[in-house]
C-alpha positions as CSV (number, residue, x, y, z in Angstrom):
1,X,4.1,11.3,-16.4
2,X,0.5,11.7,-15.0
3,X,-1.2,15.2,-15.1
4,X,-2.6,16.9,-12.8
5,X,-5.5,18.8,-13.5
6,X,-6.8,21.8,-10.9
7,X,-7.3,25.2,-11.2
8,X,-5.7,25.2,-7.8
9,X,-2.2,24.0,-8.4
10,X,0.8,25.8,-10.0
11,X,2.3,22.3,-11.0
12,X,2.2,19.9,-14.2
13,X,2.9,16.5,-12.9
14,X,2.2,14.2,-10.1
15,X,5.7,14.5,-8.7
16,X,6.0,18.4,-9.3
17,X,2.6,18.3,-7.1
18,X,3.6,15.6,-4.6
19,X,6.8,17.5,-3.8
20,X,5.5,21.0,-3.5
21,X,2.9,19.3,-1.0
22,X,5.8,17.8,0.7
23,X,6.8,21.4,1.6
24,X,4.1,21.8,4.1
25,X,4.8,20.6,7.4
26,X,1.1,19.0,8.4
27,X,1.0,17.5,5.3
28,X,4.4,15.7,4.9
29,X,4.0,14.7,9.0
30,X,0.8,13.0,7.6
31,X,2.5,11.3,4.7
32,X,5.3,9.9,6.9
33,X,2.8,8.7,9.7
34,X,0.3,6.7,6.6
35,X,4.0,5.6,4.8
36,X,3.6,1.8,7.0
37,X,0.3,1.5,6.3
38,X,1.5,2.3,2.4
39,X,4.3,0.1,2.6
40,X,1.7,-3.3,3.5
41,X,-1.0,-2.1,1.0
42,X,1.7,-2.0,-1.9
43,X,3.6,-4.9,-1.0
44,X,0.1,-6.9,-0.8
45,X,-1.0,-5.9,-3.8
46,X,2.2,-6.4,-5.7
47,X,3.0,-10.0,-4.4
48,X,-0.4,-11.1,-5.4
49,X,-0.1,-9.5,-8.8
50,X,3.3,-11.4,-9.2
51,X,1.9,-14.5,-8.4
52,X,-1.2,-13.6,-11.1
53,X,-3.5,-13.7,-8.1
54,X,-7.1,-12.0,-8.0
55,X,-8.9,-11.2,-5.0
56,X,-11.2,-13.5,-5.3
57,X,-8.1,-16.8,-6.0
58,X,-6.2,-15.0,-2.8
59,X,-9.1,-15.1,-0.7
60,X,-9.9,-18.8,-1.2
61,X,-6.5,-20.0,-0.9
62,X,-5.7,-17.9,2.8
63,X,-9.1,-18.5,3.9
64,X,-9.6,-14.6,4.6
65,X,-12.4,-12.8,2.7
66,X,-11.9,-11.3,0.0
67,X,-13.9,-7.9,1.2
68,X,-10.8,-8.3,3.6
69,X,-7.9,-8.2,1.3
70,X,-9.5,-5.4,-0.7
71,X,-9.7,-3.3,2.3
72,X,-6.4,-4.6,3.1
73,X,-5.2,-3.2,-0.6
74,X,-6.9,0.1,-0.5
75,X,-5.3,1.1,3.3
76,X,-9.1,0.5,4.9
77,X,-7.5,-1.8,7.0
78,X,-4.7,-2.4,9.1
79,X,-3.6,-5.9,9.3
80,X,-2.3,-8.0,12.2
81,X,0.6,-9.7,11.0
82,X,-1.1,-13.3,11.6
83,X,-3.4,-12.1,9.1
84,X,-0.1,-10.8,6.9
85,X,1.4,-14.2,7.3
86,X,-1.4,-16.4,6.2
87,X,-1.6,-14.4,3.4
88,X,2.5,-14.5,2.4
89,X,1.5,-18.3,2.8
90,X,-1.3,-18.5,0.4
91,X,1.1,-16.9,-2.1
92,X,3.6,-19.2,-1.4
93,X,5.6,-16.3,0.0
94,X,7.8,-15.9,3.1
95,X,6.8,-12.7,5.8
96,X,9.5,-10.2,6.6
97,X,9.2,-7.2,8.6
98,X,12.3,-5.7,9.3
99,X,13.4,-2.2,10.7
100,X,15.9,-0.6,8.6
101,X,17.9,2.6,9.3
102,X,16.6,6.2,8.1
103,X,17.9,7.3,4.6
């Protein structure tokens, strides 16, 4: 587990942190309206880690800069999901965007 270190916080651990946070109401409507833009920047970045992509090798293969898919990565930018598909395709990957029930 990853420590957090503040003077501010009454918590040892990421998670201990993350959930008291979770506790206040503007910050846990913030998380939950950021959680599809989350959701595209770690499935990106996973998929092309799978396939022992860079950047750089993704970039030249879909065609899109790689500038793009950093900012892509790092939740700078919100993709259309042309650009989402031409990327699945570079990584010889299929595009699936489905709406699943609440938990």
């Amino acid at each position: 587990m990853k420590r957090i270190h503040s003077k501010d916080m009454k918590t040892n651990t990421y998670e201990e942190y993350f959930a008291l946070k979770m506790q206040d109401p503007e910050f846990r409507k913030g998380w939950e309206d950021f959680q599809p833009e989350f959701e595209i920047m770690k499935a990106l970045s996973y998929a092309r880690d799978e396939c022992g992509l860079s950047q750089k090798e993704l970039a030249k293969r879909s065609g899109i800069q790689q500038s793009e898919i950093s900012r892509i990565e790092s939740g700078e930018r919100n993709p259309s999901i042309r650009i989402l598909h031409r990327l699945a395709k570079a990584m010889d990957r299929k595009l699936e965007i489905r709406f699943v029930p609440k938990s």
